[in-house]
MOPAC internal coordinates of N, CA, C and O (Angstrom, degrees):
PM7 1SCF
backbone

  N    0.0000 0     0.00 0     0.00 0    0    0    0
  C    1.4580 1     0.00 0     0.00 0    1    0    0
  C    1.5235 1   109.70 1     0.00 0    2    1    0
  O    1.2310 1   119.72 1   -45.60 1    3    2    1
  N    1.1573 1   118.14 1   134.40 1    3    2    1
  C    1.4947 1   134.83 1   173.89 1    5    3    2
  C    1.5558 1   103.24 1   -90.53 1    6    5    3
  O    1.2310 1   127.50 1   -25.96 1    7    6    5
  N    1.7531 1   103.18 1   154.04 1    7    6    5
  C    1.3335 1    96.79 1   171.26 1    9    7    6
  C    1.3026 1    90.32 1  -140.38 1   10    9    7
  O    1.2310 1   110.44 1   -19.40 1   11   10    9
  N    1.4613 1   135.56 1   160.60 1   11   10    9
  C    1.1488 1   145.65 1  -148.30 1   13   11   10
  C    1.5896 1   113.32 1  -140.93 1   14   13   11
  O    1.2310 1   101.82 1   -68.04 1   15   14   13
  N    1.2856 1   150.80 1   111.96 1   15   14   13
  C    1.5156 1   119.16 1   179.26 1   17   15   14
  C    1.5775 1    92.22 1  -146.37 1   18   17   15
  O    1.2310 1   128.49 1   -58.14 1   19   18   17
  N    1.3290 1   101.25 1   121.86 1   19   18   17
  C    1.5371 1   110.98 1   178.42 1   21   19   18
  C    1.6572 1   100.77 1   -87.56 1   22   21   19
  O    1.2310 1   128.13 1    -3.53 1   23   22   21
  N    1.4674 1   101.94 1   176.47 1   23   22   21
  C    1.7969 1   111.48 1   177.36 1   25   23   22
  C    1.6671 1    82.82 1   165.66 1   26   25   23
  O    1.2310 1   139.11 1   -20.68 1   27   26   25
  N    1.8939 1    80.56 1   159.32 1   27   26   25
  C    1.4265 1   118.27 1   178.52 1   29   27   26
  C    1.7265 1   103.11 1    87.11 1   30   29   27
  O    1.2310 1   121.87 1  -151.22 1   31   30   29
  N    1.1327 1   114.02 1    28.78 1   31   30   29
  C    1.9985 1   117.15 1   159.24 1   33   31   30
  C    1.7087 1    97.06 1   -71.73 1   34   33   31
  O    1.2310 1   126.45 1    -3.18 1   35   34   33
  N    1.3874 1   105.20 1   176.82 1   35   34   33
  C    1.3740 1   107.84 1  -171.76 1   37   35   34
  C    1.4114 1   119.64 1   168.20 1   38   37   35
  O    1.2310 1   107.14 1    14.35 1   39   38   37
  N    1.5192 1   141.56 1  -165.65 1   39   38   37
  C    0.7380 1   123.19 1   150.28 1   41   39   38
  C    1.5196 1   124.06 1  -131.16 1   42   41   39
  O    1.2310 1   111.53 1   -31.28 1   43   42   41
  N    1.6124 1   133.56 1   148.72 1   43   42   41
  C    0.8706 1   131.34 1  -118.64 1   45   43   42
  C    1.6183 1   101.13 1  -175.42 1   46   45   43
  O    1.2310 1   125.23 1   -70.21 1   47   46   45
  N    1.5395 1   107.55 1   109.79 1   47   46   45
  C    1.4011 1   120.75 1  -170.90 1   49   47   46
  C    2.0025 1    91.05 1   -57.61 1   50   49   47
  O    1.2310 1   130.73 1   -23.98 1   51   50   49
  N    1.6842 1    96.90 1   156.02 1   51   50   49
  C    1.0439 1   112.31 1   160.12 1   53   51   50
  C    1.9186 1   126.95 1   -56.29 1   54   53   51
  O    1.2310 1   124.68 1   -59.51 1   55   54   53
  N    1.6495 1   108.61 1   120.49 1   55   54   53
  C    1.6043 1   111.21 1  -166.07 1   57   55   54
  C    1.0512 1   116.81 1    91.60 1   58   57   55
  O    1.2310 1   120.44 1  -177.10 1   59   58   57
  N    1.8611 1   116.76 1     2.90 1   59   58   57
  C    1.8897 1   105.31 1   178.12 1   61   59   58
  C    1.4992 1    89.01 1  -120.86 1   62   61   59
  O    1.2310 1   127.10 1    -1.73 1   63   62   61
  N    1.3101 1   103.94 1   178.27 1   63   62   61
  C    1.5482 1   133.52 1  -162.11 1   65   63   62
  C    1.6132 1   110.90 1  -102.64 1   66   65   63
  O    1.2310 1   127.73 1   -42.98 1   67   66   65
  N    1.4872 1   102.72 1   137.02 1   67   66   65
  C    1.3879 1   101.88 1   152.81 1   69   67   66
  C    1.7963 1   121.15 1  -126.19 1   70   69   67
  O    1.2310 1   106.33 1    -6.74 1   71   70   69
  N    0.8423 1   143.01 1   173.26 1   71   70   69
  C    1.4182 1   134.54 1   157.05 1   73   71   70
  C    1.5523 1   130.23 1  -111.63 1   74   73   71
  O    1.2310 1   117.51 1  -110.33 1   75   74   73
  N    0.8887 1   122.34 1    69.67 1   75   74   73
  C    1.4787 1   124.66 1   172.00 1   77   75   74
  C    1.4595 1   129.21 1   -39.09 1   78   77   75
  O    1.2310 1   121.92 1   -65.43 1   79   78   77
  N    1.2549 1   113.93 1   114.57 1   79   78   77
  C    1.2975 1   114.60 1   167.03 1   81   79   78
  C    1.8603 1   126.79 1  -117.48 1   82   81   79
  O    1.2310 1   132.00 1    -7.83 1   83   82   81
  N    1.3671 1    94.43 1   172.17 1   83   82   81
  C    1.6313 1    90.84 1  -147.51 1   85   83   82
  C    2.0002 1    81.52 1  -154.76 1   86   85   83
  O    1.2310 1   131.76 1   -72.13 1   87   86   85
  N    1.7155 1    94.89 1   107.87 1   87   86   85
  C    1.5144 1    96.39 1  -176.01 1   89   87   86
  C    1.8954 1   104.96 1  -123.20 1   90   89   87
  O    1.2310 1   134.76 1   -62.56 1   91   90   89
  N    1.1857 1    89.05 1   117.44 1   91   90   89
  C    1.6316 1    97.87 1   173.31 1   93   91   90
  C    1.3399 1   136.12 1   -83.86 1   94   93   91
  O    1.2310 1   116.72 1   -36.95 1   95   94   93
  N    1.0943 1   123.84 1   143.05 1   95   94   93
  C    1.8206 1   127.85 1  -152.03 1   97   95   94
  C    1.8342 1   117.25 1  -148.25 1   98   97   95
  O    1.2310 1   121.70 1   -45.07 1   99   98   97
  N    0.9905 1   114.36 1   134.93 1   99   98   97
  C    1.4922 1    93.00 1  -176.90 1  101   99   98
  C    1.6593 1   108.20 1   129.69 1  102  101   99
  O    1.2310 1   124.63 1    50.62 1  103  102  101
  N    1.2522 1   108.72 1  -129.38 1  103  102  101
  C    1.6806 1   121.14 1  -176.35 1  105  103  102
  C    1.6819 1    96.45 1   -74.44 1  106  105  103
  O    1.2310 1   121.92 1   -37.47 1  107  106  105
  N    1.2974 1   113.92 1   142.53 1  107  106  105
  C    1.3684 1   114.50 1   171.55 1  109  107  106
  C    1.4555 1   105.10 1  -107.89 1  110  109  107
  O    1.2310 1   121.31 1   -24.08 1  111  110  109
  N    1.4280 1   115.09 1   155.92 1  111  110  109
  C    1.4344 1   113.37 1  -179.73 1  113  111  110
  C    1.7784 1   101.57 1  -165.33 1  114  113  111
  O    1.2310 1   126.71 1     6.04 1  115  114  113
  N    1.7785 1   104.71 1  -173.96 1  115  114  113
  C    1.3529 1   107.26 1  -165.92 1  117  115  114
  C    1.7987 1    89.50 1  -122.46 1  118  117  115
  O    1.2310 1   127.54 1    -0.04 1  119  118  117
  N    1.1283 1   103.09 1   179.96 1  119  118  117
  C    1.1149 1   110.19 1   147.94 1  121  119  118
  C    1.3320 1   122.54 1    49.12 1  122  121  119
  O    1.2310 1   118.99 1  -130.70 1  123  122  121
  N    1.7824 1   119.54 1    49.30 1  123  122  121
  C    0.9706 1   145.34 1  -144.47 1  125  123  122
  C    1.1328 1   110.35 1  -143.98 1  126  125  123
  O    1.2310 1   117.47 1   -53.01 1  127  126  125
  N    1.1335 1   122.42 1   126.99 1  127  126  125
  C    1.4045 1   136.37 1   140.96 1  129  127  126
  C    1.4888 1   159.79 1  -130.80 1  130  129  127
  O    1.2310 1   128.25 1   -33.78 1  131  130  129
  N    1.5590 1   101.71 1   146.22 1  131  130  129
  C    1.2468 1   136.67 1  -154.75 1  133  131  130
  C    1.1747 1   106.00 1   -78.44 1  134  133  131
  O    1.2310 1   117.19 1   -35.44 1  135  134  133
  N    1.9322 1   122.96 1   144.56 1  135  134  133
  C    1.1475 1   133.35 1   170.50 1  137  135  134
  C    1.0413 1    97.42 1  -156.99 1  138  137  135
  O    1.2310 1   126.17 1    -1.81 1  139  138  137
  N    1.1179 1   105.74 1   178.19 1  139  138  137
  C    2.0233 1   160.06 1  -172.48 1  141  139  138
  C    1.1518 1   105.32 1  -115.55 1  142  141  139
  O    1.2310 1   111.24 1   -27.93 1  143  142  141
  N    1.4145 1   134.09 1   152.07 1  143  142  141
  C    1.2738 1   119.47 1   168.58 1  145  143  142
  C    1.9002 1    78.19 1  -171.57 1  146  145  143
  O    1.2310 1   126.99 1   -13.94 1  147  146  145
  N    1.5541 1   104.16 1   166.06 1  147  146  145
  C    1.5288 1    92.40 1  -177.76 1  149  147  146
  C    1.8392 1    86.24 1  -162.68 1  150  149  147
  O    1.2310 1   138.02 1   -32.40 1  151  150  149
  N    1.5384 1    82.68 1   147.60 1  151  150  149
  C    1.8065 1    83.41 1  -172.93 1  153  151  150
  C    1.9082 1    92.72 1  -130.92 1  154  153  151
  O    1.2310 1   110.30 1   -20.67 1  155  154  153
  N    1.5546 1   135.82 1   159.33 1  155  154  153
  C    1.1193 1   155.62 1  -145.75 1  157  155  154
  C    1.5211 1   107.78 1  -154.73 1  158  157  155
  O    1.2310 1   126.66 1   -46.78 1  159  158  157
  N    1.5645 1   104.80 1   133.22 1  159  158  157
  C    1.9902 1    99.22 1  -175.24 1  161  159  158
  C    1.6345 1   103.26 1   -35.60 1  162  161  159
  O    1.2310 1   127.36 1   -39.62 1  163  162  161
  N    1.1972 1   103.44 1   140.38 1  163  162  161
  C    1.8388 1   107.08 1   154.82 1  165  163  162
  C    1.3221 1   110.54 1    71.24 1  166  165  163
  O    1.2310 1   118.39 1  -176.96 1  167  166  165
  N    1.7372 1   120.67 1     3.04 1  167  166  165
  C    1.5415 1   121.56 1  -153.44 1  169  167  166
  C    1.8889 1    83.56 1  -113.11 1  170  169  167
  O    1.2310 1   124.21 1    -7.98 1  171  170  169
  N    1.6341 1   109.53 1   172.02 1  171  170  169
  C    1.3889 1    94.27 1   163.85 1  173  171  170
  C    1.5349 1    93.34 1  -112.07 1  174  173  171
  O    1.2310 1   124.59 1     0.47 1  175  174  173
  N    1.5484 1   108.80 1  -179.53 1  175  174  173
  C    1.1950 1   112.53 1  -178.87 1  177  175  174
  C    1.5356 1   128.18 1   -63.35 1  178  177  175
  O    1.2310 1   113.15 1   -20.04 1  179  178  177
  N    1.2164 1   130.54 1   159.96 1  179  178  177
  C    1.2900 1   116.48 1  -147.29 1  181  179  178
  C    1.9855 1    96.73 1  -151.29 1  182  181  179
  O    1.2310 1   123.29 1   -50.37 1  183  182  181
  N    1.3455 1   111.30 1   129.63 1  183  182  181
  C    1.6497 1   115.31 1  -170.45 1  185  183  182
  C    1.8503 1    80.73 1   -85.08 1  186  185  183
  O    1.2310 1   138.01 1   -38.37 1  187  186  185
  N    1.5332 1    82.71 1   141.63 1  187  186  185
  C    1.6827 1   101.47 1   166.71 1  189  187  186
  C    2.0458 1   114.37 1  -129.38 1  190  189  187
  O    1.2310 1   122.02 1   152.95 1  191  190  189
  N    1.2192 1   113.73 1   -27.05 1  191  190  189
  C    1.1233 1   119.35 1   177.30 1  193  191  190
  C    1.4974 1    97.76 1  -177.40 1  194  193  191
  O    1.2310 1   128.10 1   -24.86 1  195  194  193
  N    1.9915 1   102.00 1   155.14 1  195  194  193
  C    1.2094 1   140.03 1  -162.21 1  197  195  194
  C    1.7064 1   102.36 1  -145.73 1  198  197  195
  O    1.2310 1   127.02 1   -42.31 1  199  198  197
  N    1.6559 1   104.11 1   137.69 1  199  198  197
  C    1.4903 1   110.82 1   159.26 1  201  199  198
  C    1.3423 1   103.75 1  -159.05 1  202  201  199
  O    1.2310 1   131.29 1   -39.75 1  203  202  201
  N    1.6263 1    95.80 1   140.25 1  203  202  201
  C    1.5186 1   101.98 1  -168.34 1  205  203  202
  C    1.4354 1   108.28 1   -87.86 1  206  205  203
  O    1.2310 1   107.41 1   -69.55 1  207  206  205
  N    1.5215 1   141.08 1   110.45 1  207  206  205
  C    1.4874 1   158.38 1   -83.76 1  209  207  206
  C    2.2493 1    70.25 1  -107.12 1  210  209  207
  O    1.2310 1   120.55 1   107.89 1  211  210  209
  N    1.1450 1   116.56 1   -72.11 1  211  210  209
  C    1.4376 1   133.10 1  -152.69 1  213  211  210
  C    2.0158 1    95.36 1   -65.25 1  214  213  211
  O    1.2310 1   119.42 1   135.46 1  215  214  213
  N    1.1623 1   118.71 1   -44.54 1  215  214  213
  C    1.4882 1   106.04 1  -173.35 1  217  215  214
  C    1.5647 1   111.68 1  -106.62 1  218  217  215
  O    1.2310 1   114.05 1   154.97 1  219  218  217
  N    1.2574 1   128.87 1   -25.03 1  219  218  217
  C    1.3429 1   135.27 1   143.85 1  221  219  218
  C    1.7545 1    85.16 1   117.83 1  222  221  219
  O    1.2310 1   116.88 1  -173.01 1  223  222  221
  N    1.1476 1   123.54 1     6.99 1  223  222  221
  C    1.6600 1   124.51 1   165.40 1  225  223  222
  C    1.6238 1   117.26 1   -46.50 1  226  225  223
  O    1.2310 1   126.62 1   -64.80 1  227  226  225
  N    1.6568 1   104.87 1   115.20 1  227  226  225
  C    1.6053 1    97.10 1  -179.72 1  229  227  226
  C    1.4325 1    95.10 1  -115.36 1  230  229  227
  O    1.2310 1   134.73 1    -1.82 1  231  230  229
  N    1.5512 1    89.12 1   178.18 1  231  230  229
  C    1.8156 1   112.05 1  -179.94 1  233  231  230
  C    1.4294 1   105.24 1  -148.77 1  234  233  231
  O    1.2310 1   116.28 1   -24.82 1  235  234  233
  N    1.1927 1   124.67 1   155.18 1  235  234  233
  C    1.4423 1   112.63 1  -167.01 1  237  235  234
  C    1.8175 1    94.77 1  -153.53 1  238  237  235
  O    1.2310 1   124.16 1   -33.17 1  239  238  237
  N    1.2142 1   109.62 1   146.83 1  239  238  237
  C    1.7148 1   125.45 1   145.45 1  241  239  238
  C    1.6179 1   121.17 1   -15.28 1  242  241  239
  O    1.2310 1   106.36 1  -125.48 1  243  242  241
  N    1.0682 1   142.95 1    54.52 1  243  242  241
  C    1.5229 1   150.42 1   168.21 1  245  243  242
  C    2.0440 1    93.84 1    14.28 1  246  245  243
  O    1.2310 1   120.83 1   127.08 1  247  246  245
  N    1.3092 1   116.01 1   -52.92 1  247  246  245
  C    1.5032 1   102.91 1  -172.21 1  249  247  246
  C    1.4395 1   118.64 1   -80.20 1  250  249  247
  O    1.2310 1   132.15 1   167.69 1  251  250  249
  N    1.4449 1    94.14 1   -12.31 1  251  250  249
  C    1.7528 1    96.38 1   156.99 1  253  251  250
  C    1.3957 1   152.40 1   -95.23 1  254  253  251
  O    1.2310 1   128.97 1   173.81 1  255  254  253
  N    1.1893 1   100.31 1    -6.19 1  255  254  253
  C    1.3141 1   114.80 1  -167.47 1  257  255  254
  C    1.6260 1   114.77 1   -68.52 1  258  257  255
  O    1.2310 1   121.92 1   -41.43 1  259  258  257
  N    1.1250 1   113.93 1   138.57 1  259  258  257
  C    1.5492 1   111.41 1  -165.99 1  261  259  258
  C    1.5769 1   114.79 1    84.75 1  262  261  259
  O    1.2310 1   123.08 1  -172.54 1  263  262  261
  N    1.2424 1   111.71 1     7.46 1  263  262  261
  C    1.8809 1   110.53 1   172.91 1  265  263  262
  C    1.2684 1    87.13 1  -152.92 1  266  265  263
  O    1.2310 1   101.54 1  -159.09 1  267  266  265
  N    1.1661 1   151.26 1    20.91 1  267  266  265
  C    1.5923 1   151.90 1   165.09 1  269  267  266
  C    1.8092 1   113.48 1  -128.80 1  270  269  267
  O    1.2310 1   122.66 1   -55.54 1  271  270  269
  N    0.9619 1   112.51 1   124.46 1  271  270  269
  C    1.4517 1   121.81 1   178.50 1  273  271  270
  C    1.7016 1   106.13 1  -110.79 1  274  273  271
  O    1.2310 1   114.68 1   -47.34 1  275  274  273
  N    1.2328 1   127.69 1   132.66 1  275  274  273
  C    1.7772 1   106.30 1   163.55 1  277  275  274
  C    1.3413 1    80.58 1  -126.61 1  278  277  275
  O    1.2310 1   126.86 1    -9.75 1  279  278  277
  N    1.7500 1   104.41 1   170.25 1  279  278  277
  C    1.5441 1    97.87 1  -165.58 1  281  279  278
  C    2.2167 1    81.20 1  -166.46 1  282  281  279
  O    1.2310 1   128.56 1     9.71 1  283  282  281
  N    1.1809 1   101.12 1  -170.29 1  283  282  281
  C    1.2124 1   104.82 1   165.37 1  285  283  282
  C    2.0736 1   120.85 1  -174.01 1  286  285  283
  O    1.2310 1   134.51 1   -29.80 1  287  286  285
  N    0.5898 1    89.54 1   150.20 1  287  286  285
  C    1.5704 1   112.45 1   164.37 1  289  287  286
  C    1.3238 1   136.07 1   -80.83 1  290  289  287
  O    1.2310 1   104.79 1  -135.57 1  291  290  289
  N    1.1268 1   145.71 1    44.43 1  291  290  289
  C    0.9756 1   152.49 1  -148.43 1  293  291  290
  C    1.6440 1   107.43 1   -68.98 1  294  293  291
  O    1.2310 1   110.95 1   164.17 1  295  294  293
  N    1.3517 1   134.63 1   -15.83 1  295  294  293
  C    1.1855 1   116.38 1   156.91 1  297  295  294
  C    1.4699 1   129.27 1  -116.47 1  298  297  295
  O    1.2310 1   129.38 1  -134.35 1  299  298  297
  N    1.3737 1    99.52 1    45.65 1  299  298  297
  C    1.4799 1   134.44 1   147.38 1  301  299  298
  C    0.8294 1   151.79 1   -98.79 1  302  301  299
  O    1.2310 1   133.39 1   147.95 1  303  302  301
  N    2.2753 1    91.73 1   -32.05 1  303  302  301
  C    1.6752 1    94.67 1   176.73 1  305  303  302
  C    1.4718 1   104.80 1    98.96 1  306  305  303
  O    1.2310 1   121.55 1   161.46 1  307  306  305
  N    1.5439 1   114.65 1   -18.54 1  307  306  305
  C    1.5236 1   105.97 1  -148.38 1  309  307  306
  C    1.8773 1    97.72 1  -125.27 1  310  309  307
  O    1.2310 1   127.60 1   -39.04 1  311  310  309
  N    1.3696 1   102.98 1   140.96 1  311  310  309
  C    1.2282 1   105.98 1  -176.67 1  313  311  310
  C    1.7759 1   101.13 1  -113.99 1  314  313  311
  O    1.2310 1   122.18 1    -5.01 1  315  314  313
  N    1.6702 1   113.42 1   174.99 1  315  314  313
  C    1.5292 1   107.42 1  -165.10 1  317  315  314
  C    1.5629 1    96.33 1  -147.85 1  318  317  315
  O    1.2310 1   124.50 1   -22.01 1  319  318  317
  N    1.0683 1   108.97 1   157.99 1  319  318  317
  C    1.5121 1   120.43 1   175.29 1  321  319  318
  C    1.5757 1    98.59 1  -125.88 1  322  321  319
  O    1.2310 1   115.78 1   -59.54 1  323  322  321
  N    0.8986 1   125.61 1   120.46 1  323  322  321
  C    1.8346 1   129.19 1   172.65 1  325  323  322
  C    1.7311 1    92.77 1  -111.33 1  326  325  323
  O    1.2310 1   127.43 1   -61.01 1  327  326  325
  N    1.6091 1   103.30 1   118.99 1  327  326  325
  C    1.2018 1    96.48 1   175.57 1  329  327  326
  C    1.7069 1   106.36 1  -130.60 1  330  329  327
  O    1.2310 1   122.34 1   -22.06 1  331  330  329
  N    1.0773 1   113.13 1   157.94 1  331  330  329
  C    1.7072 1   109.51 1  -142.12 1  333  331  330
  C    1.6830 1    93.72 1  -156.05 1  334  333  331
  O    1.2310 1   126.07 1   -54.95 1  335  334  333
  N    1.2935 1   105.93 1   125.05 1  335  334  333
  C    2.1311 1   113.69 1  -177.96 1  337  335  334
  C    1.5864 1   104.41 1    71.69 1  338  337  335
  O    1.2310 1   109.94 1  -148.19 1  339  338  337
  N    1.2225 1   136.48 1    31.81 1  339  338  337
  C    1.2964 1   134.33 1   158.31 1  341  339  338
  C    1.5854 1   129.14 1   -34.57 1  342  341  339
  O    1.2310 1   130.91 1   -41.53 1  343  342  341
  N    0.8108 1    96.56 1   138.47 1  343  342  341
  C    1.4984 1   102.46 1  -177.49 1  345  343  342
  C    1.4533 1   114.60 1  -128.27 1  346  345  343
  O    1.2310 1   126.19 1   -30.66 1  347  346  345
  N    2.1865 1   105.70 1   149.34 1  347  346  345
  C    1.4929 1    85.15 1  -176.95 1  349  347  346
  C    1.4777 1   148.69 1   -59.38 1  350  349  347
  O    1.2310 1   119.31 1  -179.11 1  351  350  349
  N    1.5345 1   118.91 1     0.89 1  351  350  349
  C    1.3204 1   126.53 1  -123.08 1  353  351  350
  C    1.7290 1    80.52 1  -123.99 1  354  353  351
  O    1.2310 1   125.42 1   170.81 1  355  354  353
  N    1.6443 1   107.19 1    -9.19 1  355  354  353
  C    1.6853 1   114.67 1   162.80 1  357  355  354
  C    1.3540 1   120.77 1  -115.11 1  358  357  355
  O    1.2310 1   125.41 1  -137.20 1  359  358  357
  N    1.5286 1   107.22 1    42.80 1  359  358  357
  C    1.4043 1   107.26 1   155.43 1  361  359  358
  C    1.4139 1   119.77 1   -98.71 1  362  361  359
  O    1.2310 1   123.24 1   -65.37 1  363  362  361
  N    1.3066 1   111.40 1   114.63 1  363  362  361
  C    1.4333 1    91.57 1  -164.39 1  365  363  362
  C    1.9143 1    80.76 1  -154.87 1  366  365  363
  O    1.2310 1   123.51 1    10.87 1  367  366  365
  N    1.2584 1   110.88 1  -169.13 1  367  366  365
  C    1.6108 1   123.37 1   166.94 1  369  367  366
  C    1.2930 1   100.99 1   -80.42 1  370  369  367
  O    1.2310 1   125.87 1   -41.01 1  371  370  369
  N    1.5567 1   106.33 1   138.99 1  371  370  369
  C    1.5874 1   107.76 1   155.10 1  373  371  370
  C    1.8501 1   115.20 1  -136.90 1  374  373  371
  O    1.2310 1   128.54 1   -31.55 1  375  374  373
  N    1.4170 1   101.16 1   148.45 1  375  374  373
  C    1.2250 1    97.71 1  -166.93 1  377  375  374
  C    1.6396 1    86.55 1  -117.76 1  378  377  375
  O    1.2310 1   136.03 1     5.21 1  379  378  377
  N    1.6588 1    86.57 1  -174.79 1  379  378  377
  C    1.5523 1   102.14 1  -173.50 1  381  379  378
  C    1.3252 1   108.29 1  -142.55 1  382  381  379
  O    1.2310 1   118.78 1   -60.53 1  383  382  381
  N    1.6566 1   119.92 1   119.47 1  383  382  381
  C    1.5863 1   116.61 1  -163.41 1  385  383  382
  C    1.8122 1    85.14 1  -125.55 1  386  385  383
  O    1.2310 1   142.39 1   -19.75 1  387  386  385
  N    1.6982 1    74.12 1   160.25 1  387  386  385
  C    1.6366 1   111.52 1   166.76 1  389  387  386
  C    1.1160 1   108.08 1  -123.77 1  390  389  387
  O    1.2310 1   112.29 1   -38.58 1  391  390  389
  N    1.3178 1   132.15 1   141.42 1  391  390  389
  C    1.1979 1   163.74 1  -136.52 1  393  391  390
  C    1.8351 1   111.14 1  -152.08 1  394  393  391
  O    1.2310 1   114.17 1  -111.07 1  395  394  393
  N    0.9625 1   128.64 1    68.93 1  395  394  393
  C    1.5675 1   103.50 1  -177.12 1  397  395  394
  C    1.3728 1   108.90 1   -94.44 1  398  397  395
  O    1.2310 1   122.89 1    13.15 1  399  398  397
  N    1.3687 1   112.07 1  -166.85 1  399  398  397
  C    1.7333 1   124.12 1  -160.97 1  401  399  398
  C    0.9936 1   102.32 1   -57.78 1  402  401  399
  O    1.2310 1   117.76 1   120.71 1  403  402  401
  N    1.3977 1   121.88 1   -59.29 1  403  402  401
  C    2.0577 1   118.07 1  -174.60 1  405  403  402
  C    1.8308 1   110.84 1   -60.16 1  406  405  403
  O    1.2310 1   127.75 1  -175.68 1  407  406  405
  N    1.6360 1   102.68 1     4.32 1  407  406  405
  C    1.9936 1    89.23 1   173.45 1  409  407  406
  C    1.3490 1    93.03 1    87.88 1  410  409  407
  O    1.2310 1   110.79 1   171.91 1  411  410  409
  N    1.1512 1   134.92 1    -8.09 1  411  410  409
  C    1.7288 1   110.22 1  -170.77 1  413  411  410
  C    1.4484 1    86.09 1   -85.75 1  414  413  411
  O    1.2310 1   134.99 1   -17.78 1  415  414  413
  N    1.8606 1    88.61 1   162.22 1  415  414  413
  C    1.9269 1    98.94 1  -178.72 1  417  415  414
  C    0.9696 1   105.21 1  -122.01 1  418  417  415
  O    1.2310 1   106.81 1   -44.04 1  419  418  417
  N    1.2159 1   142.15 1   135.96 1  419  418  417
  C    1.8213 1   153.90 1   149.98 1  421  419  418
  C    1.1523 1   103.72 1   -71.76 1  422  421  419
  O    1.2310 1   115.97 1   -46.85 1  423  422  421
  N    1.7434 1   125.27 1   133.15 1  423  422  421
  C    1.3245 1   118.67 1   169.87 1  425  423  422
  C    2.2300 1   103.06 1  -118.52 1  426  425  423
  O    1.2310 1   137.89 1   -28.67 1  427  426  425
  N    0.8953 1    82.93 1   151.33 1  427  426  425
  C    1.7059 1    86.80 1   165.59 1  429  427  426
  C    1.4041 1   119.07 1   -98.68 1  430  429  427
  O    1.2310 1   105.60 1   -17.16 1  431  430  429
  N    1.3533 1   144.30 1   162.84 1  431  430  429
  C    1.2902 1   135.68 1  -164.93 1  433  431  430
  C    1.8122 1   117.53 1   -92.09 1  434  433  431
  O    1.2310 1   127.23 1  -165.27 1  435  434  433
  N    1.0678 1   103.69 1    14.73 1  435  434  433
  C    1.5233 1   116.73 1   175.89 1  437  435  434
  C    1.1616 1   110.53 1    96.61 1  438  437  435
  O    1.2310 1   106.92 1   -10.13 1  439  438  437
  N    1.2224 1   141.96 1   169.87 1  439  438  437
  C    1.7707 1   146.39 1   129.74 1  441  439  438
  C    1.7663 1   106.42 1  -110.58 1  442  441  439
  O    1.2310 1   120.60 1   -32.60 1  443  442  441
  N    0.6368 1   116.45 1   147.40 1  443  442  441
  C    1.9383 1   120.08 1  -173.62 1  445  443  442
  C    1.6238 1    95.45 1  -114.14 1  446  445  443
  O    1.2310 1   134.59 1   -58.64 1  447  446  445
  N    1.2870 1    89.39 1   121.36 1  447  446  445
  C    1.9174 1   126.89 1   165.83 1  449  447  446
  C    1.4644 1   116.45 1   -76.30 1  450  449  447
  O    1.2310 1   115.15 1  -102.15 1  451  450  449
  N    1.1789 1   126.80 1    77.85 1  451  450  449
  C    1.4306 1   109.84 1   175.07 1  453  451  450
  C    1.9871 1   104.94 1  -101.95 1  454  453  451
  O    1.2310 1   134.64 1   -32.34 1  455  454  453
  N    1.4731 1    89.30 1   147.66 1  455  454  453
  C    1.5747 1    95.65 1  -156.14 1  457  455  454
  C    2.4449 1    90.43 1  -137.88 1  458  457  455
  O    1.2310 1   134.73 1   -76.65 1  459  458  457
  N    1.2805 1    89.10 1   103.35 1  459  458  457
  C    1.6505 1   105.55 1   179.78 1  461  459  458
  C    1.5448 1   103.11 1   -78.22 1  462  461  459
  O    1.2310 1   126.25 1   -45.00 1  463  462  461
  N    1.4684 1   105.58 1   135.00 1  463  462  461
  C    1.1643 1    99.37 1  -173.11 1  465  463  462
  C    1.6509 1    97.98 1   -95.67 1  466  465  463
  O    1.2310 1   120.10 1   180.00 1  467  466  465

């Protein structure tokens, strides 16, 4: 069993930064990967960034790229979202999943982004 616990949501005038983190605990494993994903009232959930835990390879959301960093720590356990020029229309929940080799997903319970325009 994985355990997941995001922190650092907040709130955060429109164009400033927060950094989200998302620290994992529990079953250890390789060859894993990590995301972001963020869901909005009435919206469904939505991928924002990916890094593959062992080579540190990311992929990100096309409307983010260049104001989103994911990155990780590997002797922490803990992965990060640095997010930078926010806008209101991305305040929303974001969670943080694991993914390992067999496809199963770990989710974390969100931290909520609120972003004032």
């Amino acid at each position: 069993q994985v355990q997941l616990v995001e922190s650092g949501g907040g709130l955060v005038q429109a164009g400033g930064s927060l950094r989200l983190s998302c620290a994992a605990s529990g079953r250890t494993f390789s060859n894993v990967v990590m995301g972001w994903f963020r869901q909005g009232p009435g919206k469904e959930r939505e991928f924002v960034a990916t890094i593959i835990w062992n080579y540190g390879i990311t992929s990100y959301l096309d409307s983010v790229k260049g104001r989103f960093t994911n990155s990780r720590d590997r002797a922490k356990n803990t992965v990060y979202l640095q997010m930078n020029s926010l806008k209101p229309e991305e305040a929303e929940v974001y969670y943080c999943n694991a993914r390992d080799p067999g496809g199963r997903d770990y989710w974390g319970k969100g931290t909520q982004v609120t972003v004032s325009s």
